[in-house]
N, C-alpha and C positions, 0 to 999 in steps of 0.2 A: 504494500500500500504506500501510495506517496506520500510525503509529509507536503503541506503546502503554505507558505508562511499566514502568519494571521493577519487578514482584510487581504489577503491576497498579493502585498506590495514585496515586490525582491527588495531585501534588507532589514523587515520587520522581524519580528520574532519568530520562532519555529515553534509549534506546537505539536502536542500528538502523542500516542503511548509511547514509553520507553526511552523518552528524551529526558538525560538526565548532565544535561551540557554535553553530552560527545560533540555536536556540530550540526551541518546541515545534512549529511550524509549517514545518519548514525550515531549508535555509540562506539566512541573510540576506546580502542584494546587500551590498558596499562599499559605506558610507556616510562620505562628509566629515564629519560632523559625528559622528561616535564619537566617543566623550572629552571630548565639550564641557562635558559638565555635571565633571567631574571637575576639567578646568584652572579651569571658575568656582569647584566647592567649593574650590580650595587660594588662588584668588585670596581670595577672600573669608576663608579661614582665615588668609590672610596679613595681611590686615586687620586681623583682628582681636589678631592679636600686636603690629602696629603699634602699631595704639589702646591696646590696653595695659601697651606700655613708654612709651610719651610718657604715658599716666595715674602709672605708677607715679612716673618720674622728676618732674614734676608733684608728687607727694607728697612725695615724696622730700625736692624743693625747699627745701616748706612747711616739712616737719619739721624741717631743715636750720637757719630760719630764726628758727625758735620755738625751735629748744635752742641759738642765739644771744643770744634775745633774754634767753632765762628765763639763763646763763653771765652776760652782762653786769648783768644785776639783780640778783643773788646779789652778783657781783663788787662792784657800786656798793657795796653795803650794805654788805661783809665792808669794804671801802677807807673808806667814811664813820663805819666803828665804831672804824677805826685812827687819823685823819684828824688826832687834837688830838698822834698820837705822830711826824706830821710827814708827804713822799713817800714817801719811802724803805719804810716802814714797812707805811703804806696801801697802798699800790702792788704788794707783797708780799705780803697779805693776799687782794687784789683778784685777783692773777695764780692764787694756789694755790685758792681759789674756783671761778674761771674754768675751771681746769685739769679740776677733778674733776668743772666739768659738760661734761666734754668740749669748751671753747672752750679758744684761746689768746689771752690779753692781748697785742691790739695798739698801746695806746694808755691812757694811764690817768694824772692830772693833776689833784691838789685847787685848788678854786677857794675860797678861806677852808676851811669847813669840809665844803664838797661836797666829792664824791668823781666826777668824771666819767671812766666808765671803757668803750671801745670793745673786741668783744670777737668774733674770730670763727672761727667755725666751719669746715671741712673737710670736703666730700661728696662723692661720684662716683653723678650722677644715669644715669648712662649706664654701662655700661666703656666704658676708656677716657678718661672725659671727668672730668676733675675742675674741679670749682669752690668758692667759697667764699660764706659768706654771713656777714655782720658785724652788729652790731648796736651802740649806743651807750645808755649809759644812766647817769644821776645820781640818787646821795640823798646826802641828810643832812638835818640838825636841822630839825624842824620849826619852822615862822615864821607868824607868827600877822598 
């Protein structure tokens, strides 16, 4: 007997005895490999969350590293513009710099009128995982 879909339209539902999801041709045997394409799409979607938390933290990094390096250049220069008012001074200059580019002064030491000042940073590329990324950097008076 034929099955024929219901209101008669090709695409509608399939009605009829024995229709228990196998399709439009029957019930389909057991097969082993049901599902397989399913466990690959989630493999694969799994992948691809992989790949783009390691991209992001990756970025992350960088970012990390670069609003290190741009804190301690800021820092150098606010520390070399203190530098003739002594440590103390520069050093103080250099830290509230550093601060507001979101680094903290680890390190900071005039050499004459340079100002060398290491300065770093605080990320969490991952949860869970925090790290730090520093940077160092010197000015003062130009020398000709």
């Amino acid at each position: 007997m034929r099955q024929w879909p219901v209101g008669g339209r090709p695409g509608s539902e399939w009605s009829g005895p024995g229709r228990s999801g196998g399709g439009p041709f029957g019930d389909v045997p057991p097969d082993g490999e049901r599902g397989g394409a399913t466990v690959l799409l989630l493999a694969v979607g799994l992948v691809f969350v992989l790949v783009g938390l390691f991209g992001a933290a990756v970025a992350g990094t960088g970012m990390a590293a670069q609003r290190a390096a741009v804190a301690a250049d800021l820092g150098a220069l606010a520390g070399a513009a203190r530098a003739i008012d002594g440590d103390v001074v520069a050093c103080a200059a250099a830290r509230d710099i550093a601060g507001r580019n979101g680094g903290r002064l680890v390190g900071c030491r005039l050499e004459g009128l340079d100002a060398l000042v290491t300065v770093e940073v605080v990320f969490t590329p991952l949860p869970g995982l925090t790290r730090a990324a520093a940077s160092t950097a010197r000015a003062g008076p130009v020398r000709s």
